[in-house]
C-alpha positions in Angstrom: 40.5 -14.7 155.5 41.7 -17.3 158.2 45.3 -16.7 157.3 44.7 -13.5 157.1 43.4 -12.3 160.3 45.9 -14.8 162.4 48.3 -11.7 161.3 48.3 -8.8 163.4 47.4 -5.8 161.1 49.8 -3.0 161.4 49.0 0.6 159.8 51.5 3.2 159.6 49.2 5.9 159.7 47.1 4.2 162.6 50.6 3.8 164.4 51.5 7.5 164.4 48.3 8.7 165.4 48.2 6.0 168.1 51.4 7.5 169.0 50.2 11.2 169.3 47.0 10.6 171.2 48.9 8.2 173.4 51.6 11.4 174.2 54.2 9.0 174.3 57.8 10.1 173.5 58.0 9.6 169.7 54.7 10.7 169.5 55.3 14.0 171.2 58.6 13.7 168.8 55.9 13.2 166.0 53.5 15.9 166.8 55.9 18.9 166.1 56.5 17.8 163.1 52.9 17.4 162.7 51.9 20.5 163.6 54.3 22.3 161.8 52.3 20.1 158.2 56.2 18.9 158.0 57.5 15.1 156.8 58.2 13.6 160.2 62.1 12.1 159.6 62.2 8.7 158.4 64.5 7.6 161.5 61.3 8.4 164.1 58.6 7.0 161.5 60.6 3.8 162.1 61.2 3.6 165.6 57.6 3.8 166.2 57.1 1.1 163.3 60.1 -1.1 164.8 58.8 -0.6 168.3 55.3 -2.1 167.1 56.9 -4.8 165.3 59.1 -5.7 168.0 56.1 -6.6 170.5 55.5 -10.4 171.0 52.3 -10.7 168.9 54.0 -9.3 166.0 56.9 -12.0 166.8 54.3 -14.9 167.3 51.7 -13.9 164.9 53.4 -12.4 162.0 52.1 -9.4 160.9 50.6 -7.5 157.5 52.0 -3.9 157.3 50.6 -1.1 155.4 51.1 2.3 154.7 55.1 1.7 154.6 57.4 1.6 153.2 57.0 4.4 150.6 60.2 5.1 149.3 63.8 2.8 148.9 65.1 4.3 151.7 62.7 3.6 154.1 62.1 0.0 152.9 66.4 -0.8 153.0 66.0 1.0 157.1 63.5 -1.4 157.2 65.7 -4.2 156.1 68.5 -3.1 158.2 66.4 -2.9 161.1 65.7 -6.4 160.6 62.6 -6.7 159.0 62.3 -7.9 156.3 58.6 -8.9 154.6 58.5 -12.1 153.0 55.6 -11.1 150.8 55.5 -7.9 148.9 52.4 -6.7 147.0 51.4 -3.9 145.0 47.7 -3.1 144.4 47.6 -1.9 140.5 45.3 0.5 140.0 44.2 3.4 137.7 44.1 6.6 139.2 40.7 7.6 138.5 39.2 4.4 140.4 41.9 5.2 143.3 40.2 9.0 142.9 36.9 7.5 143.4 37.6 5.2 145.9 39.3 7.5 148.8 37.1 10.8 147.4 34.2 9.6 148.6 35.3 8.2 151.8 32.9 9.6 154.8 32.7 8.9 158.4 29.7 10.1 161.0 31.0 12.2 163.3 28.6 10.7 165.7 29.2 7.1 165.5 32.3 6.4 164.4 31.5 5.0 161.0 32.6 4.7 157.9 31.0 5.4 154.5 31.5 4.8 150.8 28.9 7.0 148.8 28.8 4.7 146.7 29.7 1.4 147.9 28.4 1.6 151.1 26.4 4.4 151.5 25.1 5.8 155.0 21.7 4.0 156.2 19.7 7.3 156.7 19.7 10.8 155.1 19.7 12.3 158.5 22.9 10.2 158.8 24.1 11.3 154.8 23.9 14.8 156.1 26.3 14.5 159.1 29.0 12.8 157.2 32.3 14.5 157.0 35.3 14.0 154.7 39.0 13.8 156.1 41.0 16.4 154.2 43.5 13.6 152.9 40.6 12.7 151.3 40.2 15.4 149.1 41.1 14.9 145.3 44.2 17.3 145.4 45.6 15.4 148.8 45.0 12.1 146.9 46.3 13.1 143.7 49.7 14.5 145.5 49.8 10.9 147.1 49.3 9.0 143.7 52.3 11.6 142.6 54.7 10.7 144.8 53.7 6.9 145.1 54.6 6.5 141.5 57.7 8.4 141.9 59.2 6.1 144.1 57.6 2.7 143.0 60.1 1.5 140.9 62.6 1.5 143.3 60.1 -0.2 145.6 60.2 -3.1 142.8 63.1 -3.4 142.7 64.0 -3.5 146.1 61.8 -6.0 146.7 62.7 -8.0 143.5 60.2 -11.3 144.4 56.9 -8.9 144.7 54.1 -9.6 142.9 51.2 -7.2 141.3 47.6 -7.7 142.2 44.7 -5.7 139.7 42.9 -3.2 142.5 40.7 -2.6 139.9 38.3 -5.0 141.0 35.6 -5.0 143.7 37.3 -5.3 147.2 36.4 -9.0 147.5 37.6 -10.2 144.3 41.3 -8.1 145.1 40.9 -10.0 148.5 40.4 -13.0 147.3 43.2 -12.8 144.9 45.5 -11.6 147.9 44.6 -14.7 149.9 44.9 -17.1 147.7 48.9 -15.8 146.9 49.3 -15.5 150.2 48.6 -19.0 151.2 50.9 -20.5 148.9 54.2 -21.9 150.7 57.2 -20.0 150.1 60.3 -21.4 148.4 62.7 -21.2 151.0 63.0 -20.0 155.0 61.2 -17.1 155.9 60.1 -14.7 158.5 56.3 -14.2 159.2 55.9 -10.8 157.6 53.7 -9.1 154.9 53.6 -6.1 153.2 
């Protein structure tokens, strides 16, 4: 975990939003595209990404990215931008635990937090009762997203030719654990402190 949270953890989804709710220039740039339920272009997706990476703890620190790249194109931009990972992994998992895993997702609309019916179930049933689902959560958003991640992932492999697959289909510590223990392992030759 050590090695681990030394990283700064960047999300691509947390990123955009970030960007919204902030009203900053690519987020505004974001937003219409948003709104509209569009693909925002790849080109502003990455400015906001490179801008983040760009900032001194991500220099000093190194950081873990996830949520991008999801296609070749975006990950050679990514290259040519001048970020390159030095670690690539792919969680392999079946699509019925990936189903039940992000299906039953809730947060409280009151406090802030998160749920897993199943795995980490609200406290209370007062609490059970107030949870509420994001809609990327529902099966048909998820099952759209396991569509068009395994349309692209071959590329994605083979772009990055030195990643490594990790079984997801193990409890959350265990695919942790699994992650850490690669991850701590020296690399062959010079690198740059990056993770995806």
């Amino acid at each position: 975990k050590q090695w681990y949270q030394r990283r700064v953890r960047v999300s691509m989804v947390d990123l955009v939003k970030q960007a919204v709710a902030d009203n900053s220039k690519i987020g505004n740039m974001m937003s219409t595209y948003i709104e509209k339920k569009m693909m925002v272009p790849d080109n502003i997706v990455l400015k906001c990404l490179t801008d983040r990476l760009s900032m001194m703890d991500c220099a000093t620190k190194g950081w873990v990215l996830r949520g991008y790249p999801k296609s070749r194109n975006q990950a050679e931009a990514l290259a040519e931008a001048g970020y390159s990972p030095n670690r690539v992994y792919f969680l392999d998992c079946p699509s019925d635990t990936i189903v039940e895993r992000l299906s039953l997702r809730r947060t409280d609309p009151v406090t802030g937090d998160q749920f897993h019916l199943i795995y980490n179930p609200p406290p209370t049933l007062e609490m059970k009762r107030r949870l509420k689902t994001n809609p990327r959560d529902s099966e048909p958003a998820i099952d759209e997203d396991i569509v068009s991640f395994d349309t692209c992932l071959e590329d994605l492999v083979d772009f990055y030719s030195t990643s490594q697959s990790v079984n997801g289909d193990q409890d959350p510590h265990t695919v942790f654990e699994t992650l850490e223990s690669l991850l701590v392992k020296p690399l062959p030759k010079q690198t740059l402190k990056s993770v995806i």
